[in-house]
C-alpha positions in Angstrom: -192.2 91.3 66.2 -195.5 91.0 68.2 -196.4 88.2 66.1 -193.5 86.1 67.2 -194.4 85.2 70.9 -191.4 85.5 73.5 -192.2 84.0 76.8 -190.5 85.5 80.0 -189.9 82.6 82.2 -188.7 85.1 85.3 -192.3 84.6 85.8 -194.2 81.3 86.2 -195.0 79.5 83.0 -198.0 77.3 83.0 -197.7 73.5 81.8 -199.2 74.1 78.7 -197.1 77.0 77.7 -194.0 75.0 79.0 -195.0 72.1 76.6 -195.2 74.5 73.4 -192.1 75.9 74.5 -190.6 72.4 75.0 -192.5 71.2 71.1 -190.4 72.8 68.6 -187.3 71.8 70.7 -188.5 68.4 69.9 -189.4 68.8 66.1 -186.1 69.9 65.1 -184.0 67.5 67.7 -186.3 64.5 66.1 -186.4 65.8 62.5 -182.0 66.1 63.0 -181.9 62.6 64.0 -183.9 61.2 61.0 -181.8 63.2 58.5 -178.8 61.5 60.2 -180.7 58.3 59.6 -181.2 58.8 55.9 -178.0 60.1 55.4 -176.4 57.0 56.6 -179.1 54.5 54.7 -178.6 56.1 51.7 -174.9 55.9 52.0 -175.2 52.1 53.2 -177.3 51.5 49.9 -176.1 53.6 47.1 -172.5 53.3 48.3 -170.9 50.5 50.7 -170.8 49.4 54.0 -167.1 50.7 54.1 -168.2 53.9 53.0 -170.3 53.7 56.7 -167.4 52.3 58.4 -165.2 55.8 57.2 -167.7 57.8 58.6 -167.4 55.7 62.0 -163.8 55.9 61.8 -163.7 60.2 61.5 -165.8 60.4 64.4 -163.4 61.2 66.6 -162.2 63.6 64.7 -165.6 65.1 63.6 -166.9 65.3 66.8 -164.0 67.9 67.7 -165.5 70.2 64.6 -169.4 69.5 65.0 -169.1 68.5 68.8 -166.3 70.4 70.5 -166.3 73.2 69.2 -169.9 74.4 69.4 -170.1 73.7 72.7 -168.0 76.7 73.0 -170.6 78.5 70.6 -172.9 76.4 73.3 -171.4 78.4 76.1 -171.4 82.0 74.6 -175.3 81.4 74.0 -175.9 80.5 77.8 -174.0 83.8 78.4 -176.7 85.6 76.1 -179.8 84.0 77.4 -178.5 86.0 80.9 -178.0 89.1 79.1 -181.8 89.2 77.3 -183.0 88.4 80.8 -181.3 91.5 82.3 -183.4 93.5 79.8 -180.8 96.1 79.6 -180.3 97.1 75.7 -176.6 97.6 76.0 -176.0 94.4 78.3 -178.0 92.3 75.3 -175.7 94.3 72.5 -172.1 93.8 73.9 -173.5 90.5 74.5 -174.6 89.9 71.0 -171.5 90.9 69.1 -168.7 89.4 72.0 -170.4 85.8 71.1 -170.4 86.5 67.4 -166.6 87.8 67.2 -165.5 84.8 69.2 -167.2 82.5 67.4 -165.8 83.7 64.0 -162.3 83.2 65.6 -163.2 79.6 66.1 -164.5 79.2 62.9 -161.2 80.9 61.6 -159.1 78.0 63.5 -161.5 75.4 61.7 -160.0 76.6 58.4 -157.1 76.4 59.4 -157.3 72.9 59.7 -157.6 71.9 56.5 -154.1 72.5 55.6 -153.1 68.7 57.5 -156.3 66.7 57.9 -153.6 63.7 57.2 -152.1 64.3 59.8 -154.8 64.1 62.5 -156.7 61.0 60.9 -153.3 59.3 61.0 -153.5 60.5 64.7 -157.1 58.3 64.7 -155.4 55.1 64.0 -158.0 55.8 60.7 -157.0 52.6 58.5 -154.7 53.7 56.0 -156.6 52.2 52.8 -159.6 55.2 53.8 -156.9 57.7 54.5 -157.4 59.5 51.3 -161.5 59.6 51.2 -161.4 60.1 54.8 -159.2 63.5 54.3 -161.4 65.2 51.4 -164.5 64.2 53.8 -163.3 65.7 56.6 -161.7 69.2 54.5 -165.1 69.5 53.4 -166.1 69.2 57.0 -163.6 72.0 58.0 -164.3 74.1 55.4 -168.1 74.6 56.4 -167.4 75.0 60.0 -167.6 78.7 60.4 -170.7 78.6 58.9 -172.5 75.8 61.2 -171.0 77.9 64.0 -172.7 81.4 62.9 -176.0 78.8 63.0 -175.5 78.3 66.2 -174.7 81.3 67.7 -178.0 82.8 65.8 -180.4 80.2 66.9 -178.9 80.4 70.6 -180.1 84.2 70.6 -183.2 83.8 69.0 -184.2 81.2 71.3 -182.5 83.2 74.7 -185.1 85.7 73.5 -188.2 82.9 74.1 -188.8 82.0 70.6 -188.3 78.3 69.8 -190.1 78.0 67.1 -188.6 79.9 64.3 -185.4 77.9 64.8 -187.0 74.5 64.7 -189.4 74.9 61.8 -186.4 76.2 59.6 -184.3 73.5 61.1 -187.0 71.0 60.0 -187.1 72.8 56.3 -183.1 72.0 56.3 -183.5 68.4 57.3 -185.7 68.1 54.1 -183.3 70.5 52.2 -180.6 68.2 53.1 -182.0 65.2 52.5 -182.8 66.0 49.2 -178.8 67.0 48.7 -177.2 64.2 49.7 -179.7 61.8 48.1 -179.1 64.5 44.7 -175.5 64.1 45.1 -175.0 60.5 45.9 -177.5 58.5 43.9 -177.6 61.4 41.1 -174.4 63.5 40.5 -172.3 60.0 42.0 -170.5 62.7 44.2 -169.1 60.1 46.9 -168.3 59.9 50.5 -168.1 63.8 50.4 -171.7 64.1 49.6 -172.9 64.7 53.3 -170.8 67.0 54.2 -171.3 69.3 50.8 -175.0 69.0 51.7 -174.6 70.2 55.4 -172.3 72.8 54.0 -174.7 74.4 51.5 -177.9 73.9 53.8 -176.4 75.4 56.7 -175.5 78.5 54.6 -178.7 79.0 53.5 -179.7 79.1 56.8 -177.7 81.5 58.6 -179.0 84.3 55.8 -182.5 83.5 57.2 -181.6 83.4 60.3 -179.6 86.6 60.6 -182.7 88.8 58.8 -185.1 87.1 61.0 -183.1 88.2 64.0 -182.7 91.6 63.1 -186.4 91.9 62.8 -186.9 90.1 66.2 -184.6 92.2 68.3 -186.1 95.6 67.0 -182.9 97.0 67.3 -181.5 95.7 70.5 -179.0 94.1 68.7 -177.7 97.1 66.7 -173.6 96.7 65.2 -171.0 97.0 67.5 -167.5 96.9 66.2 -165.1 94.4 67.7 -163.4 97.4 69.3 -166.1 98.5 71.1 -166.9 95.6 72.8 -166.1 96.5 76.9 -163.2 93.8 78.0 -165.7 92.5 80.6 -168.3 91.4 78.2 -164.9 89.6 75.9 -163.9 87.6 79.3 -167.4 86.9 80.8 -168.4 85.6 77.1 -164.8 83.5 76.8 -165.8 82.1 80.5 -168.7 80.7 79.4 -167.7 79.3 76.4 -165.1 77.6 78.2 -167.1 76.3 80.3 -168.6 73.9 78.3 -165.6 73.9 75.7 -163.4 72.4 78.1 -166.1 70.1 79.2 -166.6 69.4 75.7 -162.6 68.6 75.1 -162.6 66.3 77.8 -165.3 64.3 75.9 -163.7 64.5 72.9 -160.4 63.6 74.2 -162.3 60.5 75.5 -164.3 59.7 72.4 -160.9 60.0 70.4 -159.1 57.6 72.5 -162.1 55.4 72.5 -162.3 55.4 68.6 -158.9 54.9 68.0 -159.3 51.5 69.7 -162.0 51.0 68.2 -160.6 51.2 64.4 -158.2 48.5 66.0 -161.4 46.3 65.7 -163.0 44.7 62.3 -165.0 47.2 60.0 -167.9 45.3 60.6 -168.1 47.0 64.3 -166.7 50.1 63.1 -170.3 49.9 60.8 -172.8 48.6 63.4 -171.4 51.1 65.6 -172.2 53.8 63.5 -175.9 52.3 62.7 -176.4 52.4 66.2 -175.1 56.1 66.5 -177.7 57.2 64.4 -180.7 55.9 66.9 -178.8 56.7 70.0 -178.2 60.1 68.3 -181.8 60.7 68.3 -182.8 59.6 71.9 -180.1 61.7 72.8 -181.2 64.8 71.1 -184.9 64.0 72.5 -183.6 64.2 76.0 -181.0 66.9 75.4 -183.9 69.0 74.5 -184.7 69.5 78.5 -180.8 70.8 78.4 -181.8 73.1 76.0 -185.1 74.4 77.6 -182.9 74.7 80.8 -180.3 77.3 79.2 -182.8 79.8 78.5 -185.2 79.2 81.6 -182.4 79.6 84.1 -180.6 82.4 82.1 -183.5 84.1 82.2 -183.7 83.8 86.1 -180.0 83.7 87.1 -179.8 87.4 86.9 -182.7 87.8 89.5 -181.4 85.0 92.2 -184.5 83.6 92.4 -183.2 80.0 93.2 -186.4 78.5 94.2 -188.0 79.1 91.0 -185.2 78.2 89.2 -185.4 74.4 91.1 -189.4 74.5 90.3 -188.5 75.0 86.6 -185.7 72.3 86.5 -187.9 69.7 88.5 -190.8 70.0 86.3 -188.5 69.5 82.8 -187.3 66.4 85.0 -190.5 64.5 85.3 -191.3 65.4 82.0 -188.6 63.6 80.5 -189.1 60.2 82.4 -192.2 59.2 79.7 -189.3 60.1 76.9 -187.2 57.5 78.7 -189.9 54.7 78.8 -190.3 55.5 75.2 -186.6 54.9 74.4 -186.3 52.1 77.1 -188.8 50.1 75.2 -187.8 50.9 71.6 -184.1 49.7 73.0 -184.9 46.9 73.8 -187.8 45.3 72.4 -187.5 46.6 68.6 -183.7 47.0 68.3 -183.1 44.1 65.5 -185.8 45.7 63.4 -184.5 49.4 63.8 -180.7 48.5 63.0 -181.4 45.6 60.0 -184.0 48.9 58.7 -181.4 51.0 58.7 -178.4 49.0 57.4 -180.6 47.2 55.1 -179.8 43.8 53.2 -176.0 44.7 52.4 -174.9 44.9 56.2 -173.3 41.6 57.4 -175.2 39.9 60.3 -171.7 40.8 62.3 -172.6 44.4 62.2 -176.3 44.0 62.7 -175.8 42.1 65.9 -173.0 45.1 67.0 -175.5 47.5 66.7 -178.4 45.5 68.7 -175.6 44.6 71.7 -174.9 48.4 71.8 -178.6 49.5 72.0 -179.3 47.3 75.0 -176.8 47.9 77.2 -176.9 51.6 77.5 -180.4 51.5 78.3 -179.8 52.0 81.9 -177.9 55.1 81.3 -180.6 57.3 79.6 -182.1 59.2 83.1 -178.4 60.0 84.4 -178.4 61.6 80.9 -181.2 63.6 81.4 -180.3 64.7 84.5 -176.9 65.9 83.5 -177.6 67.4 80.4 -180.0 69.8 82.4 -178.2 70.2 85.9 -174.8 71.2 83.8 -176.5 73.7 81.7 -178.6 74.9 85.1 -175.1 75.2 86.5 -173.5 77.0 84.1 -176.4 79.3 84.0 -176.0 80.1 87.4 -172.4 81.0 87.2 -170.5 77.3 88.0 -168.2 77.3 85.5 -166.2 74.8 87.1 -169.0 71.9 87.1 -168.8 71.1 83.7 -165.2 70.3 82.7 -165.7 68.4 86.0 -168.5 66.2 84.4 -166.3 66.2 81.3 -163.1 65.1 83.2 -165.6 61.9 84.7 -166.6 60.7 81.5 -163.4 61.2 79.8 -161.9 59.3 82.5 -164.7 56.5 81.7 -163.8 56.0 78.4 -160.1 55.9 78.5 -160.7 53.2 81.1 -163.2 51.1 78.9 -160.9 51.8 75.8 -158.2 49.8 77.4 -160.3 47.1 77.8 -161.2 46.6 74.0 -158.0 44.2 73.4 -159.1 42.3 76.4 -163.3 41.7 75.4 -163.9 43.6 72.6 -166.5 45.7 71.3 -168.4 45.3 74.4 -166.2 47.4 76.3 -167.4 50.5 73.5 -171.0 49.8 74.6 -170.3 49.6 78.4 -168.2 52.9 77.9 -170.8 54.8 76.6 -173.3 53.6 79.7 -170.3 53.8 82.2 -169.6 57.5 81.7 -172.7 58.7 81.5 -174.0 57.5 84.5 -170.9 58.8 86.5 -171.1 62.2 84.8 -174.9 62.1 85.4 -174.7 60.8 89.4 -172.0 63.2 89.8 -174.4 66.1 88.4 -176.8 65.3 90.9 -174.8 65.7 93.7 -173.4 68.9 92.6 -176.7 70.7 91.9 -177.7 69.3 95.6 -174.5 71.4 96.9 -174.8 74.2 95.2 -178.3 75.0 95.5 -177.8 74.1 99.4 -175.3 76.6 99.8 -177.3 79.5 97.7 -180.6 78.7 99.4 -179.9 76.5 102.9 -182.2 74.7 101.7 -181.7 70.3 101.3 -182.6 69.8 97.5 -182.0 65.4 97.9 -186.0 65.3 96.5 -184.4 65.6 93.1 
């Protein structure tokens, strides 16, 4: 569709193309992060402060379902992004489909799930008086995994194919669509804790229909059906590779964020609640500087087919030094305003206990938002450029991190959560660097320490 701008960035991009690239990324991370912040005052208000603390305590599990697993959907869209920039029709189709059939299979093992949610919340140390609104919240989480998955997978090959802003202004339309849900179901039908995740369930599904038609239009045809069976066994392990990839990277986390929490819930639900307050601003900054990651999927897919390493390092340096005003921004909001954010957010039914969690855990990881940035976009510039073996490695370091810090929580407390968090990321993030500086050394002889 001529109308629908897809930019080529084999070529050189100028700065103000790159930054309307770059806005929609930021419209839908930011418009995300405020829906998460709704959600979570609205369930502060209208239900309890417990009801907060539940959500905290599923985390770890969650995370496996909303976090784990798509970075396996993460990794087959990296794997796309390369076959658009070939710009061979059949490359792009066996792509396509390989993605899509895998990611059905994980959205298969999702529902599979739902037969002994028990068991694994037991598994979180989740306190046993929320074990029963903790499992119909987290079925309900199960059930609409296969469907936030197709999302994914869709909105990874729309924007492999340059657009960005399709995805985010429908992504903005569900943030309002959602909102309006849980606020519907909680303050209105009196639904319960399994409001948010009906909400995410029926807004996601909506958005896969538009998503899939708009796709079809956008690929005039490149993108044609391909039955599992005629997918070439290449395409099956070159996809799987990818997505494992960041999967495993992604289970390392996970594995670290579930021994993390299940110390945590050890502690009193008041931190259990200022943690998750905090989550929801640390969330966003997250998602603000994860959009560079983002960007750098489909830049260096687009160029990792060519070998053109030196413009690949010119792309990744300028989404750098764009992101250092994002981390003043945050850096400043951290620190100065972070009583007002979390006491906005929890509102007057928090306990000052929980408030003053939230504020502790906002100022100390401060220091580790620009090894963030840098790893989020040197792991995806890896992967793109065929390391598969550097992200379970940052994975493995921040796992490591946490497990460490976790041990600590009987000995100081809920500090050791907030120095686990900074800890990790600037190990995975250091560590990042040096890698990228090795292996664009040894692909171009060229010394890369300026970044």
């Amino acid at each position: 569709m001529k109308r629908f701008r897809q930019l080529d960035f084999t070529q050189r991009v100028g700065n103000r193309e790159l930054r309307w690239f770059l806005f929609p990324f930021f419209l839908s991370a930011g418009f995300q992060c405020i829906y998460a912040m709704v959600n979570t005052a609205v369930i502060s208000r209208y239900l309890s402060q417990d009801a907060v603390a539940l959500i905290g305590a599923c985390s770890g599990c969650v995370s496996i379902i909303n976090a784990t697993f798509p970075a396996f959907i993460s990794g087959f869209g990296v794997r796309i992004s390369r076959c658009i920039g070939s710009g061979r029709p059949e490359e792009i189709k066996q792509g396509f489909w390989s993605a899509i059939y895998m990611t059905l299979s994980i959205g298969g093992l999702c529902l599979s799930f739902t037969l002994f949610p028990e068991i694994i919340l037991y598994l979180a140390n989740v306190p046993e008086i929320m074990i029963s609104d903790a499992a119909a919240y987290f079925r309900v989480i199960l059930l609409g995994a296969w469907i936030l998955y197709l999302k994914l997978i869709l909105i990874s090959t729309i924007q492999g194919m340059g657009n960005s802003t399709v995805p985010a202004v429908l992504s903005m339309a569900g943030v309002v669509v959602q909102t309006f849900l849980v606020v519907f179901l909680i303050a209105g039908l009196r639904v319960g804790i399994i409001a948010p995740a009906l909400a995410m369930l029926v807004n996601n599904l909506w958005q896969v229909l538009v998503l899939a038609w708009f796709l079809g239009m956008l690929s005039g045809g490149r993108i044609s059906f391909v039955s599992p069976f005629g997918i070439q066994r290449a395409h099956y392990l070159d996809t799987l590779a990818n997505g494992c990839s960041k999967g495993l990277m992604f289970i390392f986390l996970s594995t670290g964020s579930f021994f993390m929490q299940r110390m945590e819930n050890l502690l009193p639900t008041s931190m259990l609640a200022g943690d998750t307050y905090t989550d929801q601003y640390t969330s966003l900054f997250t998602e603000l500087l994860s959009v560079y990651g983002t960007a750098a999927i489909v830049i260096v897919g687009q160029n990792a087919g060519r070998g053109d390493y030196r413009m690949i390092h010119d792309y990744v340096g300028r989404l750098y030094r764009r992101s250092l005003p994002i981390f003043l921004l945050i850096a400043v909001l951290s620190f100065a305003f972070a009583p007002v954010l979390i006491q906005g957010l929890a509102g007057d039914g928090a306990s000052l206990e929980a408030i003053q969690a939230g504020i502790l855990q906002m100022r100390i990881i401060i220091i580790s938002y620009p090894f963030l940035t840098a790893l989020v976009m040197l792991r995806y510039s890896l992967q793109s450029m065929g390391d598969y073996r550097a992200m379970p490695l940052f994975g493995f370091i921040e796992m490591s991190v946490n497990i460490a810090m976790a041990q600590m929580i009987p000995r100081i407390g809920y500090p050791a959560v907030c120095l686990g968090l900074a800890l990790s990321r600037i190990g995975a993030g250091s560590a990042a660097i040096l890698r990228y500086r090795y292996f664009m050394r040894r692909k171009t002889n060229t010394d890369f320490s300026h970044f």
